[in-house]
C-alpha positions as CSV (number, residue, x, y, z in Angstrom):
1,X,184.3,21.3,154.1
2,X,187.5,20.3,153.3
3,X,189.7,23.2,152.6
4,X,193.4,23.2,150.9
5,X,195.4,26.0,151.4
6,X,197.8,26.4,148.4
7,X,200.7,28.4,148.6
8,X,202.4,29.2,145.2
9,X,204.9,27.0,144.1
10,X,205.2,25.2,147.1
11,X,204.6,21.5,148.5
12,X,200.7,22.0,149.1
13,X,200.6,21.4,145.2
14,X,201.2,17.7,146.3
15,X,197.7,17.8,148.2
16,X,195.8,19.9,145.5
17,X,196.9,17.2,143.3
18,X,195.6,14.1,145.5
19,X,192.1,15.9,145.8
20,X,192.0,16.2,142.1
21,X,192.8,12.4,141.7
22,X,190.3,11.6,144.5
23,X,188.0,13.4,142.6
24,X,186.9,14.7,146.5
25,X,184.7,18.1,146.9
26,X,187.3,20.7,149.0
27,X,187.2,24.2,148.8
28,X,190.7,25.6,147.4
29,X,192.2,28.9,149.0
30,X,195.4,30.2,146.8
31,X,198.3,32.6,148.5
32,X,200.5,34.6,146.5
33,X,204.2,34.6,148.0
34,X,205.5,37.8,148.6
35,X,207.6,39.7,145.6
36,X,210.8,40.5,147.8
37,X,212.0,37.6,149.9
38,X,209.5,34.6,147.8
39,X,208.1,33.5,151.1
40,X,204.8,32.9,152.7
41,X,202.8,35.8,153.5
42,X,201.2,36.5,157.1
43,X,197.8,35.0,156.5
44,X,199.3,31.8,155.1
45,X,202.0,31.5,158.0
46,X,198.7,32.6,160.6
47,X,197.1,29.0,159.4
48,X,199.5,26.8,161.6
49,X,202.2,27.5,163.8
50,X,205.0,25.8,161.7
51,X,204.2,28.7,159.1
52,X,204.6,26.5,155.9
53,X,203.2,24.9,153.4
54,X,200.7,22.7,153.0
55,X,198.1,22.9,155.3
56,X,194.2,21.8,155.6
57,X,191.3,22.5,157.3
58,X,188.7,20.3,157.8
59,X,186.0,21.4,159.8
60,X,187.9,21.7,163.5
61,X,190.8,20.2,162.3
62,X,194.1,22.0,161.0
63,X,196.6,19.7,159.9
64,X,200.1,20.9,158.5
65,X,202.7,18.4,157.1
66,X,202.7,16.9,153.8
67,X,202.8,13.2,155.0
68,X,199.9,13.8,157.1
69,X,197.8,15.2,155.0
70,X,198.0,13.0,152.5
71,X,197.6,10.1,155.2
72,X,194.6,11.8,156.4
73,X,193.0,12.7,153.5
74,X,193.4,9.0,151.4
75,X,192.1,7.6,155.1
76,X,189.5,9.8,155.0
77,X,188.0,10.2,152.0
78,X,190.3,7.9,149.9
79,X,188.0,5.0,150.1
80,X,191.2,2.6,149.7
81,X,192.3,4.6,146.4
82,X,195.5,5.5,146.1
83,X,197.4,3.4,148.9
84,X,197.7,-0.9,149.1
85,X,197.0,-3.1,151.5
86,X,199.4,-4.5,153.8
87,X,199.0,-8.2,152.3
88,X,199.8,-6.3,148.5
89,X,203.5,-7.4,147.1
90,X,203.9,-3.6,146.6
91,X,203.4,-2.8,149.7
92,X,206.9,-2.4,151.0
93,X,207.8,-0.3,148.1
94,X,204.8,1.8,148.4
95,X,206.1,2.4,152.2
96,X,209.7,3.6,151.1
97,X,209.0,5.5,148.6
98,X,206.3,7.8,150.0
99,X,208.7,8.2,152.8
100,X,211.7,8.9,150.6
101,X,210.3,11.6,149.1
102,X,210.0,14.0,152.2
103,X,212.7,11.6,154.2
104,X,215.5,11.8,152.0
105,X,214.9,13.4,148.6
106,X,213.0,16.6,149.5
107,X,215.4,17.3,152.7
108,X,218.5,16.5,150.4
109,X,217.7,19.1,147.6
110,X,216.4,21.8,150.3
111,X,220.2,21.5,151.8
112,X,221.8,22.0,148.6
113,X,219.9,24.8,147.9
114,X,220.7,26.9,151.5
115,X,224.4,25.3,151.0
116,X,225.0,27.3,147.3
117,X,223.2,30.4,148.6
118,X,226.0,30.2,151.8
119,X,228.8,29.7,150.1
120,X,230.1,30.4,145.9
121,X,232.9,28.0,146.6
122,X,232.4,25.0,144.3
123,X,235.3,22.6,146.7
124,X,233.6,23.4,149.8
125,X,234.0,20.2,151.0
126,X,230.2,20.1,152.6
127,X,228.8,21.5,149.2
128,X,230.5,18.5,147.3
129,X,228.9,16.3,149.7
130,X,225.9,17.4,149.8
131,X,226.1,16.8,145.7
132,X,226.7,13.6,146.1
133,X,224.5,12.6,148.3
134,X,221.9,14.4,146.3
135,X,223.2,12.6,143.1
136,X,222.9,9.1,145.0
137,X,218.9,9.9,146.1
138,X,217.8,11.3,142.5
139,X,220.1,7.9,140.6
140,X,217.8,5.9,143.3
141,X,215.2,7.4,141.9
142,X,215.6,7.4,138.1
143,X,216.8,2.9,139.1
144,X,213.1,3.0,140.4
145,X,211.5,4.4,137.6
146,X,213.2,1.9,135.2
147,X,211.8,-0.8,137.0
148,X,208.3,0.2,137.1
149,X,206.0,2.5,135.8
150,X,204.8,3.9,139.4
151,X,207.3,4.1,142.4
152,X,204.8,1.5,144.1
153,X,205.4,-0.7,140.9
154,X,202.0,-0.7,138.1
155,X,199.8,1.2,140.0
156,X,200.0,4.7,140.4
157,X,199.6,6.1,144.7
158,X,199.9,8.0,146.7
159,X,203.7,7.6,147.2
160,X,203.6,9.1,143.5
161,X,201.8,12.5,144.4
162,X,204.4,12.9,147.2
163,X,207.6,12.7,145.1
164,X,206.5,14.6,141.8
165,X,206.9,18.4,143.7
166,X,210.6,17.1,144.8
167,X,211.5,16.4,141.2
168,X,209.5,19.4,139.4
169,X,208.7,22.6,141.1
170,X,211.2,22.3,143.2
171,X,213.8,23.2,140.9
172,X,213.2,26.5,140.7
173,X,214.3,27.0,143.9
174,X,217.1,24.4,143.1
175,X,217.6,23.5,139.5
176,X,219.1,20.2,139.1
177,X,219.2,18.7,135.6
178,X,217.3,15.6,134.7
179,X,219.3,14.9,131.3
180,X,221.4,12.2,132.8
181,X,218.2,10.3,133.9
182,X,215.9,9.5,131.3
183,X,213.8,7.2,133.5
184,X,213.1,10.2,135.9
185,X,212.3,11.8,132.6
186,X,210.1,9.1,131.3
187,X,207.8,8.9,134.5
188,X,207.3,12.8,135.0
189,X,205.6,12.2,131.1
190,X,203.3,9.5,132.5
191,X,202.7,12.4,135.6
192,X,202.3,14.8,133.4
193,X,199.6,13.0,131.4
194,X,197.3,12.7,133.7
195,X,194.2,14.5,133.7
196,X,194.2,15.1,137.6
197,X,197.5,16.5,137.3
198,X,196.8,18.6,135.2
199,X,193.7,20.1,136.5
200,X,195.6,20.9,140.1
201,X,198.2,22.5,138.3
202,X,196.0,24.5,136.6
203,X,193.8,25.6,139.3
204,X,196.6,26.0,142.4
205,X,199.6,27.3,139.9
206,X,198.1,28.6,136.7
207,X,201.0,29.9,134.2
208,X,203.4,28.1,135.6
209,X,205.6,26.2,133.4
210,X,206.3,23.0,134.2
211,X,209.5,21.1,134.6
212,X,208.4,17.7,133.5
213,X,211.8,17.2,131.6
């Protein structure tokens, strides 16, 4: 049995969501963080030695790493859903951009966020580059989602379940405003639509409001 192991508000939302649009059987284990310092609690940090979130368990296997689960899984049990095939024109794209997400967005915001907490000066010149650098990945992002309805272009993959936690829960831990890109805006409706979506959000997150907009 396939097992997810969903930490609140946290990146293994990514691989609740790819089961849901898989429409695979896995069993779905939920951990609370803890009230005082919002991190992972022992049981959840016992699963893997990297201590974070996401991981599986699949039979003997106990994978951590959002990339790689999501690699594993869609090889797996994907049946070809949700990835292209070398020989696709979208193929390149579909490369980039699930890499981007963790590669260059993900790592970009989780700076900014340990930068503001270090420091209250808004001129530290490391804080104002860190900004901008942010700024350039998300206005990447939001030139993207002008051009085509799915990062990959029409089809929505996997690429797509890897960069929606980046630009929506993870902005509670470091808000960043989407008013300036209404292409950005525009996709996380089309995200937000979807059935799957909805369902893992539901299930691994339930209450949660979230920041499509």
């Amino acid at each position: 049995m396939l097992t997810v192991h969903h930490l609140g508000r946290s990146q293994s939302e990514r691989i609740v969501w790819l089961c849901e649009e898989l429409d695979i059987t896995y069993e779905l284990k939920t951990y609370a963080r803890d009230a005082d310092t919002m991190l992972a609690p022992p049981e959840y940090k016992a699963l893997h030695p990297i201590g974070s979130a996401p991981v599986i368990t699949d039979g003997g296997v106990v994978l951590a790493e959002s990339a790689a689960i999501v690699d594993y899984i869609v090889a797996k049990y994907g049946q070809g859903r949700l990835t292209l095939r070398a020989d696709d024109p979208g193929f390149a794209a579909f490369l980039y951009w699930f890499h981007f997400a963790n590669g260059t967005l993900q790592p970009g915001l989780g700076r900014l966020m340990i930068l503001n907490r270090l420091t209250s000066a808004e001129d530290n010149p490391m804080l104002v580059a860190m900004k901008a650098r942010t700024d350039r990945a998300f206005d990447l992002v939001e030139a993207r989602c002008g051009e085509a309805d799915y990062l990959a272009g029409s089809a929505f993959t996997a690429a797509d379940v890897m960069i929606v936690f980046t630009l929506t829960t993870m902005r509670y831990f470091q808000p960043y405003d989407l008013g300036r890109l209404p292409n950005i805006r525009a996709y996380l409706a089309r995200i937000g639509a979807r059935p799957a979506y909805q369902r893992a959000m539901a299930k691994g997150d339930p209450g949660m409001e979230l920041l499509l907009s």
